[in-house]
N, C-alpha and C positions, 0 to 999 in steps of 0.2 A: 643690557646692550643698547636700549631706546638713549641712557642717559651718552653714551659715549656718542654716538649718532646725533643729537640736540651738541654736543661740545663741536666737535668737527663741523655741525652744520655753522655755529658758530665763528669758528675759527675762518671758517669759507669766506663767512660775510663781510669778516674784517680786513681778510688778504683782497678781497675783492673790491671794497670799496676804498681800498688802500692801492691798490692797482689800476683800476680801470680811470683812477679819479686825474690821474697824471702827476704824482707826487715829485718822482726824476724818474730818468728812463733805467736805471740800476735799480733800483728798489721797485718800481712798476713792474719790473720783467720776475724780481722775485717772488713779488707778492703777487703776482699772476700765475706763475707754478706751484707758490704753495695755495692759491685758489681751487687749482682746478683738482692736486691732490687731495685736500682738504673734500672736496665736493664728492672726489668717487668715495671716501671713505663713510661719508656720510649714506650713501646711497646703498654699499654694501653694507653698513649697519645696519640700518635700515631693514633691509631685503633680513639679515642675518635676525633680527628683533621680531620682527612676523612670524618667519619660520621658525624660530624657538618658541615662541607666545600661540602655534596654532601646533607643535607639538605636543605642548602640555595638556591640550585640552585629548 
């Protein structure tokens, strides 16, 4: 689950720097929604990656 949480964080950094940079305002506004998507999923991977990895133990 860590590696799908590192893809999504990825994904984030792309819509975001693709967004926030002012590329048009139609592709900014997209790539700022699929930033902020991108970012929870990363964070509930994340959260989900712990909790699986401190179950095992």
């Amino acid at each position: 689950m860590l590696k799908w949480a590192l893809i999504f964080l990825l994904i984030s950094l792309v819509a975001g720097f693709l967004g926030f940079r002012g590329v048009s305002s139609a592709a900014a506004t997209v790539a700022k929604v699929l930033f902020a998507i991108a970012l929870i999923l990363f964070l509930i991977f994340v959260v989900l990656a712990f909790m699986a990895g401190s179950a095992a133990l």
